[in-house]
C-alpha positions in Angstrom: -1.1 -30.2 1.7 -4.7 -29.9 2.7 -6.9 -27.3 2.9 -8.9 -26.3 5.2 -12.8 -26.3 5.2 -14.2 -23.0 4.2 -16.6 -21.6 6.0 -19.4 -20.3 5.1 -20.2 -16.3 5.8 -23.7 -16.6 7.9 -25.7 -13.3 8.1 -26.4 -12.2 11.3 -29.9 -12.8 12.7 -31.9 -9.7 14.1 -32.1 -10.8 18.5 -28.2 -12.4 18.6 -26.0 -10.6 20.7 -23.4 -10.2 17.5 -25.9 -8.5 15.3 -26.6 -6.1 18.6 -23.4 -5.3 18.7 -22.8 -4.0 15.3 -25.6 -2.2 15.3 -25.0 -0.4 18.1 -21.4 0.0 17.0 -22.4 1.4 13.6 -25.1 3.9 15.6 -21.6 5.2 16.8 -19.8 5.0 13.8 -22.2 6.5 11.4 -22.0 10.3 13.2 -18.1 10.3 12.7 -18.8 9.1 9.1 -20.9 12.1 8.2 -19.0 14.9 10.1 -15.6 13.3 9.6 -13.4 14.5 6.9 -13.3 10.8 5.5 -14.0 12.0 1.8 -14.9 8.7 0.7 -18.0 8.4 2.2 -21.3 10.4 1.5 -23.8 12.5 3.8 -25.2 8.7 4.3 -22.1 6.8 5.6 -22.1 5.3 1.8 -18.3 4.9 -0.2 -18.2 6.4 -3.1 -15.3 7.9 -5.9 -14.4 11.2 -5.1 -14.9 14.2 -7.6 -11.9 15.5 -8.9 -12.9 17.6 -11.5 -13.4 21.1 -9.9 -9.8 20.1 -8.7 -6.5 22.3 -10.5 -3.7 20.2 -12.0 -1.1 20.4 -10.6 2.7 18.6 -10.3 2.0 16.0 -7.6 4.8 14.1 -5.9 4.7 11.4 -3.4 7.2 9.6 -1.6 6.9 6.3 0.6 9.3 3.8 2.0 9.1 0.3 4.0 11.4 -2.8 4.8 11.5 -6.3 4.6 13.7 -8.1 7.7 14.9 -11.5 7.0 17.9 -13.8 8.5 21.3 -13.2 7.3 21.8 -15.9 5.7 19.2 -14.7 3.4 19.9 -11.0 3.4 23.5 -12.4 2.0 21.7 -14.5 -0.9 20.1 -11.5 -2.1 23.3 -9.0 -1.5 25.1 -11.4 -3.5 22.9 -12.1 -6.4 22.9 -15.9 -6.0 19.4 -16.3 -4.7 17.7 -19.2 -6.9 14.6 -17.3 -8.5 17.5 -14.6 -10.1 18.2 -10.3 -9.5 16.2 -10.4 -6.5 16.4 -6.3 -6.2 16.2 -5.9 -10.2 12.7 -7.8 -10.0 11.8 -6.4 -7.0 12.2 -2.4 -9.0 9.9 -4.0 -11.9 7.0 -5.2 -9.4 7.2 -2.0 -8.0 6.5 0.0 -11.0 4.2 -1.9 -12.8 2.3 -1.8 -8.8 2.0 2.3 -8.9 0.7 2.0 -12.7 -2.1 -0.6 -11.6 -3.2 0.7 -8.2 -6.5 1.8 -9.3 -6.8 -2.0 -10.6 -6.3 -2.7 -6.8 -8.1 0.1 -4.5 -11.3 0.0 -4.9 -11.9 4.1 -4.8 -8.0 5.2 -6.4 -8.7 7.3 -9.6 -6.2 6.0 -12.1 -3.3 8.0 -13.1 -1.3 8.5 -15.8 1.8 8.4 -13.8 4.6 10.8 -15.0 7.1 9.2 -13.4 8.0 6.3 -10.9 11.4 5.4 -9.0 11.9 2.5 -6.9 15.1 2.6 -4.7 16.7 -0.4 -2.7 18.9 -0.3 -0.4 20.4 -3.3 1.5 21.0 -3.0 5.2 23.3 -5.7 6.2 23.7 -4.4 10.1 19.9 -5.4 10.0 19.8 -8.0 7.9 16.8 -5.6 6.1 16.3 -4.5 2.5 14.9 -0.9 2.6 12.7 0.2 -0.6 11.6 3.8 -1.1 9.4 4.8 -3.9 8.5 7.9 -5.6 5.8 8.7 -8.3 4.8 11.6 -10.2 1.7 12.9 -12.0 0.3 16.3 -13.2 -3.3 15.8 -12.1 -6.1 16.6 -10.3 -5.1 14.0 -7.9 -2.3 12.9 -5.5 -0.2 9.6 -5.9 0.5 8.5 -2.1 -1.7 5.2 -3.0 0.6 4.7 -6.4 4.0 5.1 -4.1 2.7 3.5 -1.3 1.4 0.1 -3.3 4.9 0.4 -4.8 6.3 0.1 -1.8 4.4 -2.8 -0.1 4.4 -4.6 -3.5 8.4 -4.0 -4.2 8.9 -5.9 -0.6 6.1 -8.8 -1.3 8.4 -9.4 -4.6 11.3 -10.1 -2.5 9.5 -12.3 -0.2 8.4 -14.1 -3.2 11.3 -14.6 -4.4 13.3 -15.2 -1.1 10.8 -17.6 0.6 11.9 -20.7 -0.2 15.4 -19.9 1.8 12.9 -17.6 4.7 9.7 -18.1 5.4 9.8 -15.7 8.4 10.7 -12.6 6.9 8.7 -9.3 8.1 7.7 -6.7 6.4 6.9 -3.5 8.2 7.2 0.6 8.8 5.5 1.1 5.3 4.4 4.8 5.5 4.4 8.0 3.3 7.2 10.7 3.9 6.1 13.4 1.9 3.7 14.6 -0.7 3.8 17.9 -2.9 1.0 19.3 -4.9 -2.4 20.2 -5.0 -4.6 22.6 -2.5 -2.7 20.8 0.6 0.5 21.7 -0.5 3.8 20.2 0.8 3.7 17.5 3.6 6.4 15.7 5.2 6.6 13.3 7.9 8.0 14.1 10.9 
């Protein structure tokens, strides 16, 4: 199979139309930045870590969820265990952990954890030919783990199109959110 030609990232030149138009779009952008409560970005618009460490420890929970939607013929391979690659849903639990330990690896501005804890649940949907994965880590830090269940979540479901694709190329993955955090000066959040 062959590749398409790269192409080549081209700065854009003070006077073209594009380069006016960022700039005047980040004229706009650069207020919200600064008054915003977007806590990775400075008094300058610049990212930057967060500081944690005036922060309490405290028991942090967070829980996320997503689905993959595939055909049924292939929602029935992986129900039944016979899909070519092996325990599609086993594997799937695996990715997911090891994502939540390495998100720092991953997002650029995530502290790392030392997670606590980490479930990955799956649970097959057969009316919608879906798999449904639901993830929940732990720490006791100064920091919350919604980016540790979240790239569970999104990684657990990339797993199974991995190891599904060669039956279903089309499957979709969506609805990937957070549905509720504990701990810290926030306190308790759910989604409604």
């Amino acid at each position: 199979m062959e590749s398409a030609p790269r192409r080549r990232f081209r700065p854009r030149r003070a006077g073209s139309a594009r380069y006016h138009d960022t700039a005047r779009h980040m004229e706009c952008v650069r207020p919200l930045l600064m008054s915003d409560p977007l806590t990775h970005f400075d008094s300058h618009g610049q990212a930057h870590m967060v500081d944690v460490s005036a922060k309490a420890e405290t028991h942090r929970v967070a829980r996320a969820t997503g689905t993959i939607r595939m055909q049924p013929a292939t929602w029935a391979l992986i129900a039944s265990g016979q899909a070519g690659k092996g325990d599609v849903i086993g594997i799937a639990r695996i990715a997911a952990i090891q994502a939540a330990k390495r998100t720092s690896e991953l997002i650029p501005l995530c502290h790392p954890l030392p997670l606590t804890r980490v479930s990955a649940e799956f649970t097959l949907d057969e009316a919608a030919s879906a798999v449904h994965c639901t993830v929940q880590a732990e720490t006791f830090g100064r920091t919350g783990v919604e980016m540790e269940a979240l790239t569970a979540v999104q990684v657990g479901l990339l797993t199974i199109y991995d190891m599904c694709k060669a039956a279903d190329r089309g499957m979709v993955m969506g609805d990937i959110r957070l549905l509720e955090k504990q701990g810290g000066k926030s306190g308790h959040w759910v989604a409604t």
